[in-house]
C-alpha positions as CSV (number, residue, x, y, z in Angstrom):
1,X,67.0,-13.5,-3.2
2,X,66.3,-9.9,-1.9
3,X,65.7,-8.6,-5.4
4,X,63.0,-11.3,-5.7
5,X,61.7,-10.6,-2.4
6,X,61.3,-6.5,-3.4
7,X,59.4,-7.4,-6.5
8,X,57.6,-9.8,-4.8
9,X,56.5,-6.5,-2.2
10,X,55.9,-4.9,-5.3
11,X,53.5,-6.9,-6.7
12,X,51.9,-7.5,-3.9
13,X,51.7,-4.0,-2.8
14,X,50.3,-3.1,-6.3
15,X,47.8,-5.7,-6.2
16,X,45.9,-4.7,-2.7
17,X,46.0,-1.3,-4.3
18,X,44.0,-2.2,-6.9
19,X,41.7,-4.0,-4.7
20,X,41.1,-1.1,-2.6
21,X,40.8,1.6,-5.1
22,X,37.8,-1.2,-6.9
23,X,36.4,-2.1,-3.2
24,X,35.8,1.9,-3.3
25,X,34.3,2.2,-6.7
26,X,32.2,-0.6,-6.4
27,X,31.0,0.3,-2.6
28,X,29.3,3.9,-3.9
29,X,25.6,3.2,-4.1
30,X,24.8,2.9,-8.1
31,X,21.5,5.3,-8.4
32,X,18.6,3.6,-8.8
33,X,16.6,4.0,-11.9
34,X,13.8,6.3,-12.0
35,X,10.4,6.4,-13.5
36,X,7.6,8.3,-14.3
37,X,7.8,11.7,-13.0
38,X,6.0,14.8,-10.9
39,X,3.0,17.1,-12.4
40,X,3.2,20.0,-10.2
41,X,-0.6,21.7,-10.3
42,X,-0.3,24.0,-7.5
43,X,3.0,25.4,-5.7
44,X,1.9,24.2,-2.4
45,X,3.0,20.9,-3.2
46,X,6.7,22.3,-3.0
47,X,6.8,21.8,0.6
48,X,5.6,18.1,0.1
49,X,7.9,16.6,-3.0
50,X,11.5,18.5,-2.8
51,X,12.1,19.9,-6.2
52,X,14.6,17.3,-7.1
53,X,12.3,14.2,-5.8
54,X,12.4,11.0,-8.2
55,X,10.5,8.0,-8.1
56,X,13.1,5.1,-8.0
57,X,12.1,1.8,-8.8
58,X,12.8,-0.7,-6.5
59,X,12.0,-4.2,-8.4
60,X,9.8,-5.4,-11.2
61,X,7.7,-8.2,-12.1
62,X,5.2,-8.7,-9.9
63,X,1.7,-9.7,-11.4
64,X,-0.1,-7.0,-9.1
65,X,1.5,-5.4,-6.8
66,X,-0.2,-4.1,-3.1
67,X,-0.8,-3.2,0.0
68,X,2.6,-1.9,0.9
69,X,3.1,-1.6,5.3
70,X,6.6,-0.9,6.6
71,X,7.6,-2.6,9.5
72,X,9.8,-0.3,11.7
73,X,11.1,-2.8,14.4
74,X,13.3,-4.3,11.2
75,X,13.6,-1.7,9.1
76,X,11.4,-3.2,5.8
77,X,8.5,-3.2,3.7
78,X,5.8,-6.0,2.9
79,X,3.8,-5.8,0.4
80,X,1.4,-8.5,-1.5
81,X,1.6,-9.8,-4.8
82,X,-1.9,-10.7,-5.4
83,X,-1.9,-13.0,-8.0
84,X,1.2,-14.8,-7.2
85,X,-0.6,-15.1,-3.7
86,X,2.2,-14.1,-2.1
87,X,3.4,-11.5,0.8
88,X,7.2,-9.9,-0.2
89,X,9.6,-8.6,1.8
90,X,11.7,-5.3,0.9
91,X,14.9,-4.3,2.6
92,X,17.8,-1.4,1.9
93,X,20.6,-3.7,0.8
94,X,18.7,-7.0,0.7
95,X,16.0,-6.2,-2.0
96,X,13.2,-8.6,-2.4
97,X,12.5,-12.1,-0.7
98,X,9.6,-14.1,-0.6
99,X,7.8,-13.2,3.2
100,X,5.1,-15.6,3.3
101,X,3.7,-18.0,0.1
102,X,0.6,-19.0,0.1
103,X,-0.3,-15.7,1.8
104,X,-4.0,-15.7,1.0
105,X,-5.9,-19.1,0.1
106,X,-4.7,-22.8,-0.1
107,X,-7.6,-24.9,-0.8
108,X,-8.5,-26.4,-4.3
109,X,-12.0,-24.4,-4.9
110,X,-11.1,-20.7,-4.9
111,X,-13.5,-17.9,-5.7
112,X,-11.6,-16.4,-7.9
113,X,-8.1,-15.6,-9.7
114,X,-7.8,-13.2,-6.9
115,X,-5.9,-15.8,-4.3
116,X,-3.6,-13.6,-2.1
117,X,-4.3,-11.4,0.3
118,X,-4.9,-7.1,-0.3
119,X,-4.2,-4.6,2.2
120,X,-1.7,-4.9,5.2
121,X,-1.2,-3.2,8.3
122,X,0.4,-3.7,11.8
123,X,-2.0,-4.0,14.8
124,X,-1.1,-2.1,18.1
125,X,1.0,-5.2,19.1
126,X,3.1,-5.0,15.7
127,X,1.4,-8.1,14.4
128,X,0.4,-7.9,10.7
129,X,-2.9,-7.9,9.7
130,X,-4.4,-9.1,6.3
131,X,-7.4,-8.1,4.2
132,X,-7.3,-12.0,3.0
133,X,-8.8,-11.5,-0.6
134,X,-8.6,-15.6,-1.4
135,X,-10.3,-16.7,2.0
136,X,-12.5,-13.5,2.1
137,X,-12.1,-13.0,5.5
138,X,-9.6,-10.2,8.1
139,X,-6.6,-12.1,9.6
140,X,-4.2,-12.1,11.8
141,X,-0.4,-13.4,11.1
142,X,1.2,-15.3,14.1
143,X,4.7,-14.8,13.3
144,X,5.8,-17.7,15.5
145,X,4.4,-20.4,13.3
146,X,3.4,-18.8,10.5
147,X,-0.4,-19.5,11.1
148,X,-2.8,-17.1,11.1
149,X,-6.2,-16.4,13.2
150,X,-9.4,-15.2,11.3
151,X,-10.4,-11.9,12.8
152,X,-13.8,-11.7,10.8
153,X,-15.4,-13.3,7.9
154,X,-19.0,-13.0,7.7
155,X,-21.3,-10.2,8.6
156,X,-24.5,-11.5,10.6
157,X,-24.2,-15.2,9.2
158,X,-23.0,-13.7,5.6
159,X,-20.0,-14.5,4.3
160,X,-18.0,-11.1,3.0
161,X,-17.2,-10.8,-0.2
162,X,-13.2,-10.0,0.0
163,X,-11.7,-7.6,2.2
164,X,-9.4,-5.1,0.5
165,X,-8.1,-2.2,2.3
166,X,-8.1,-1.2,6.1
167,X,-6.8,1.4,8.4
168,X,-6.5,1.2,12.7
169,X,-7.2,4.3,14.6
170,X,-5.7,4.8,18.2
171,X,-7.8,2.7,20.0
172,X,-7.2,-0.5,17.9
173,X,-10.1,-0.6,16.0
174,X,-10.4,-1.8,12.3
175,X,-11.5,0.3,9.4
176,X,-11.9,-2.0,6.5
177,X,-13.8,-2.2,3.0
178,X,-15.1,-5.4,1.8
179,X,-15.8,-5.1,-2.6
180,X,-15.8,-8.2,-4.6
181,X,-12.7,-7.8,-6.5
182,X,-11.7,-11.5,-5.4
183,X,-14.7,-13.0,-6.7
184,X,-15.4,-14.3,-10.4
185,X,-18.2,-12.2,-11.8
186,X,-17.3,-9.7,-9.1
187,X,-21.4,-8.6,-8.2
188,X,-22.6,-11.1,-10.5
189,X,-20.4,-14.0,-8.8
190,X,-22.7,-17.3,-7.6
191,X,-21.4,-17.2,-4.1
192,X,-21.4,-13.2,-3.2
193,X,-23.9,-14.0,-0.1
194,X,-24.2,-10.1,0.5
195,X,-26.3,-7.9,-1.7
196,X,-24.0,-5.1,-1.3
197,X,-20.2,-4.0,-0.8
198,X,-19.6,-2.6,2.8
199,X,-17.4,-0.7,4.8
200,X,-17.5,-1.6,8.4
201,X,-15.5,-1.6,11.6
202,X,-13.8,-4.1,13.9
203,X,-13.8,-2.8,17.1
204,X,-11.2,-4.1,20.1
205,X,-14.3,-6.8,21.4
206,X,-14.9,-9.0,18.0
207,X,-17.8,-6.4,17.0
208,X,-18.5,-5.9,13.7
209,X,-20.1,-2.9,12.2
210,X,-21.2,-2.0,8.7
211,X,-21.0,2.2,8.2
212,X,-21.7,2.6,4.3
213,X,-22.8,0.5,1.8
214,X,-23.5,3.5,-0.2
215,X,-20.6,2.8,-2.7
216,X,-20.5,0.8,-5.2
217,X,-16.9,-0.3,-5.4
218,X,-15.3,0.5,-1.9
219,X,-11.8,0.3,-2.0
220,X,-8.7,2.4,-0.4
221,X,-9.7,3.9,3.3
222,X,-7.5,6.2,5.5
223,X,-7.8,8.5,8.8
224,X,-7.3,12.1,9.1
225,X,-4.7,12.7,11.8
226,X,-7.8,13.9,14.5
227,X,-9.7,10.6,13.4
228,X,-12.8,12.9,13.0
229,X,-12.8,12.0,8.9
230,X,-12.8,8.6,7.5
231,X,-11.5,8.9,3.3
232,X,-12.9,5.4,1.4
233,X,-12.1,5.5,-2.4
234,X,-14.4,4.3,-5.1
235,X,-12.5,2.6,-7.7
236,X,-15.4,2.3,-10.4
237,X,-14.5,2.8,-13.5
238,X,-17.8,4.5,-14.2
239,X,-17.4,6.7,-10.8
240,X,-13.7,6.8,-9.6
241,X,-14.2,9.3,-6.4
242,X,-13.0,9.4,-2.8
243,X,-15.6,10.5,-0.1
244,X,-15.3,11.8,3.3
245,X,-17.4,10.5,6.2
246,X,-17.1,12.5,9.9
247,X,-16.7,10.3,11.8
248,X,-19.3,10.8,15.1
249,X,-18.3,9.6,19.1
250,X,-19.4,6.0,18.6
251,X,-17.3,5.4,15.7
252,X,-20.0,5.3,13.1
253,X,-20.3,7.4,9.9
254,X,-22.0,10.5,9.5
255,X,-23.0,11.7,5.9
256,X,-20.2,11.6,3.5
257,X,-19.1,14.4,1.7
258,X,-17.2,14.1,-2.3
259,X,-13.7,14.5,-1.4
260,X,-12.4,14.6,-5.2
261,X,-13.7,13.4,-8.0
262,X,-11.5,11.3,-10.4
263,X,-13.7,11.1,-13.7
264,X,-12.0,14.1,-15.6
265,X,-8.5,12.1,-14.8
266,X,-9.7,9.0,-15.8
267,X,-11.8,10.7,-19.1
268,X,-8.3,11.8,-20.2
269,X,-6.6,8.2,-20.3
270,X,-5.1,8.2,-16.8
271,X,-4.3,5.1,-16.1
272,X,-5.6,3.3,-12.8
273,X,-8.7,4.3,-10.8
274,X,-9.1,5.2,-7.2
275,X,-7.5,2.7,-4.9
276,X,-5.5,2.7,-1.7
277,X,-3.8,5.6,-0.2
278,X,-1.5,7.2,3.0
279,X,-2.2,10.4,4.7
280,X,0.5,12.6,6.4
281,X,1.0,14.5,9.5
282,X,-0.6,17.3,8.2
283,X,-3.8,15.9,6.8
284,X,-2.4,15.6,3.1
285,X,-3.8,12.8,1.2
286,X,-1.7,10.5,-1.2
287,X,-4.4,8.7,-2.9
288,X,-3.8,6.4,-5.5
289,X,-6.1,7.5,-9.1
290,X,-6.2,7.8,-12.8
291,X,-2.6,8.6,-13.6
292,X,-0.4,7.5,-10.6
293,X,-0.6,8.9,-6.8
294,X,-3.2,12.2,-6.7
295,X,-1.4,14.7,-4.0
296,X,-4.6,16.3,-2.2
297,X,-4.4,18.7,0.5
298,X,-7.1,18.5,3.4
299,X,-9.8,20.2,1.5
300,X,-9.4,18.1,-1.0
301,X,-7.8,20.5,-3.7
302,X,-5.7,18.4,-6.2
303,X,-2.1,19.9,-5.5
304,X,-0.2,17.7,-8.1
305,X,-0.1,13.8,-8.9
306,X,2.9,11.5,-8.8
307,X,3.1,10.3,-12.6
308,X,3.8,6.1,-12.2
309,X,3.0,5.4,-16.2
310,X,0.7,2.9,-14.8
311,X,-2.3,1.4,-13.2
312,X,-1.5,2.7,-9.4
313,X,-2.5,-0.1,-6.8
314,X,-1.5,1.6,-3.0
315,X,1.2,3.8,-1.0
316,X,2.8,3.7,2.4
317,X,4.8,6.2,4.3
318,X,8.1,4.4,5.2
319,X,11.8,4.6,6.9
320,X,11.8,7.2,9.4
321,X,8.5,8.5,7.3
322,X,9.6,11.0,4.8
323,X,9.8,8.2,2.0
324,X,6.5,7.1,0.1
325,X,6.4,3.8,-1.1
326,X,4.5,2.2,-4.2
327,X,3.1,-0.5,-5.4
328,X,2.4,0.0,-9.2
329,X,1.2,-2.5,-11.4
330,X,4.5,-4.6,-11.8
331,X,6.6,-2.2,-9.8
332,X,7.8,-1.3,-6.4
333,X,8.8,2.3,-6.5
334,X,9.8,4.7,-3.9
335,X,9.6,8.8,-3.7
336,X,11.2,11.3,-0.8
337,X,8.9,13.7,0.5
338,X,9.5,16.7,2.7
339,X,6.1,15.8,4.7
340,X,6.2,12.7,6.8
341,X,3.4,10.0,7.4
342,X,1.1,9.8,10.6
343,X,2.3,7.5,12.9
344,X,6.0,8.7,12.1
C-alpha cells in the first residue's frame, strides 16, 4: 500500500509540474504581428517613433474602420465600423466586442451605404460624442440606456450633409466638418439641402457656426496644443491637402494657410488620401494621407510617414498617451511613440 501511495505522489507530483511549467509558457504574451513599416525622412522623427517601433495589428476584418477615441476611465478604445454601422470596443486582454450596433441609422430609407456613425470623441463629462454619418446629424451617447440626444443636425433650417470628424477645445466647444461622404452621389446626391460642405463650431449654448466652406472635401480636423490653429484635411482625390486656420478670440477662422500638400504622395500610388488625424504635446501632427500616417512637425515639414499598406482612415493617442492607435482599412493597428498625445 505505501509503495502505491509513493507512486501515486509521484505521479501526481509530476503532473502539477507539467502544468506549471505549460501555465508559464503559455502565460508570456505571444508578440503580436506587425505590419507595414516606418519611412524615416528626417532624423527629427527619432525622438517621436523609438527606433525599434512596430505597428502591431490588433484585429482584422472590418469593412471600414474609424474614428478611433480611447476611453481612459476603463482603459479601452472605440472605434466605428462604418459600414457594418457599428461602434467596437478594444481592450488589452479582451480584444474586440461589439460596443453599440446600430450605432448610426435605423430607419428603412437611408441616404446612403454610409449607415454608421464617423468620428468619436469624449465631451468634458466623458460622454461619447458621434459625427452620426447615417442620421447626418452630431450626437450625444447616453450610456445609461443606450439612447442618444441629437446635438445638431441642420444649419439655419438645412439639413447637414454628414458629419465626419470633430475635435473639443478647453472650453467644450465642438469643432466639426460636415462633407457628403454618407450620401449617394456624394455633391450630386437628391437630398444634399446645402450647396456646400462646411466646417463649423458647436459652442457650449446650442450655437452653431459655419468657419469655411472653402474646401471642397473637409474631412480630419485637430487643435494645436495653444488652440490658436485649427488643421482640417481635404481628402480630394484631385487636392488631398491639410490647411491651417488661426483661430481669432471669438472662435472663428482667420485665413487658412497650406499646411502640407499631399498630391506628390498621392501621384506616386500612396494609398489613402487626407483624412483624420491626432496632434501631440508638442504640436506634431499625425495626419492620416497617401501612404499611411504622414508625421509633420508644427511647420508642417513632413518628418517621415507611418507605412500601413493601405487606405489610412484616422489615429488616436491612447493608454497613458505614448501609444498611437489606427484604424486602417480592415485593420486596427497600434504603434509606440516616444511623444505623447494632448490631453495625456
Amino acid at each position: 500500500m505505501k509503495s502505491k501511495k509513493f507512486i501515486l505522489i509521484l505521479i501526481l507530483f509530476f503532473i502539477s509540474s507539467i502544468c506549471l511549467l505549460f501555465g508559464s509558457v503559455c502565460s508570456k504574451s505571444t508578440p503580436l504581428p506587425s505590419i507595414g513599416s516606418i519611412e524615416r525622412l528626417d532624423p527629427r522623427l527619432d525622438a517621436l517613433l523609438p527606433e525599434d517601433a512596430q505597428l502591431e495589428k490588433l484585429a482584422e476584418g472590418f469593412g471600414w474602420s474609424e474614428g478611433p477615441v480611447w476611453v481612459a476611465k476603463g482603459n479601452y478604445l472605440l472605434f466605428a465600423d462604418i459600414p457594418k454601422n457599428t461602434i467596437n470596443k478594444w481592450k488589452e486582454g479582451e480584444g474586440i466586442s461589439v460596443y453599440l450596433r446600430p450605432a448610426g441609422y435605423t430607419g428603412d430609407k437611408p441616404s446612403g451605404m454610409e449607415l454608421g456613425v464617423n468620428g468619436l470623441a469624449l465631451d468634458p463629462n466623458g460622454q461619447l460624442i458621434m459625427c452620426d454619418h447615417g442620421n447626418r446629424c452630431v450626437s450625444r451617447l447616453n450610456e445609461k440606456d443606450y439612447t442618444r440626444t441629437v446635438l445638431v443636425d441642420n444649419y439655419k433650417g438645412k439639413r447637414l450633409n454628414s458629419p465626419n470628424d470633430l475635435v473639443f477645445d478647453s472650453k467644450g466647444d465642438i469643432y466639426f466638418t460636415d462633407p457628403p461622404y454618407g450620401l449617394t452621389g456624394l455633391n450630386d446626391s437628391p437630398v444634399k439641402e446645402l450647396d456646400f460642405n462646411g466646417v463649423y463650431r458647436l459652442d457650449t449654448g446650442g450655437e452653431l457656426t459655419l468657419l469655411t466652406k472653402e474646401l471642397t472635401f473637409p474631412n480630419g480636423i485637430g487643435l494645436s496644443p495653444d488652440e490658436k490653429t485649427l488643421y482640417v484635411a481635404q481628402s480630394d482625390n484631385e487636392a488631398p491637402l491639410l490647411k491651417a486656420f488661426p483661430v481669432l478670440e471669438d472662435g472663428t477662422l482667420g485665413e487658412g494657410r497650406l499646411f502640407f500638400n499631399a498630391l506628390e504622395l498621392k501621384k506616386q500610388g500612396g494609398k489613402g488620401s487626407c483624412d483624420g488625424m491626432a496632434v501631440d504635446k508638442q504640436g506634431n501632427v499625425f495626419a492620416t494621407g497617401p501612404g499611411g500616417i504622414l508625421v509633420l512637425n508644427p511647420q508642417g515639414k513632413h518628418l517621415g510617414t507611418i507605412l500601413t499598406g493601405q487606405p489610412t482612415a484616422n489615429c488616436a493617442f491612447g493608454d497613458d498617451g505614448s501609444v498611437l492607435y489606427i484604424t486602417a482599412n480592415m485593420y486596427l493597428c497600434r504603434i509606440r511613440t516616444t511623444t505623447k498625445g494632448l490631453g495625456f
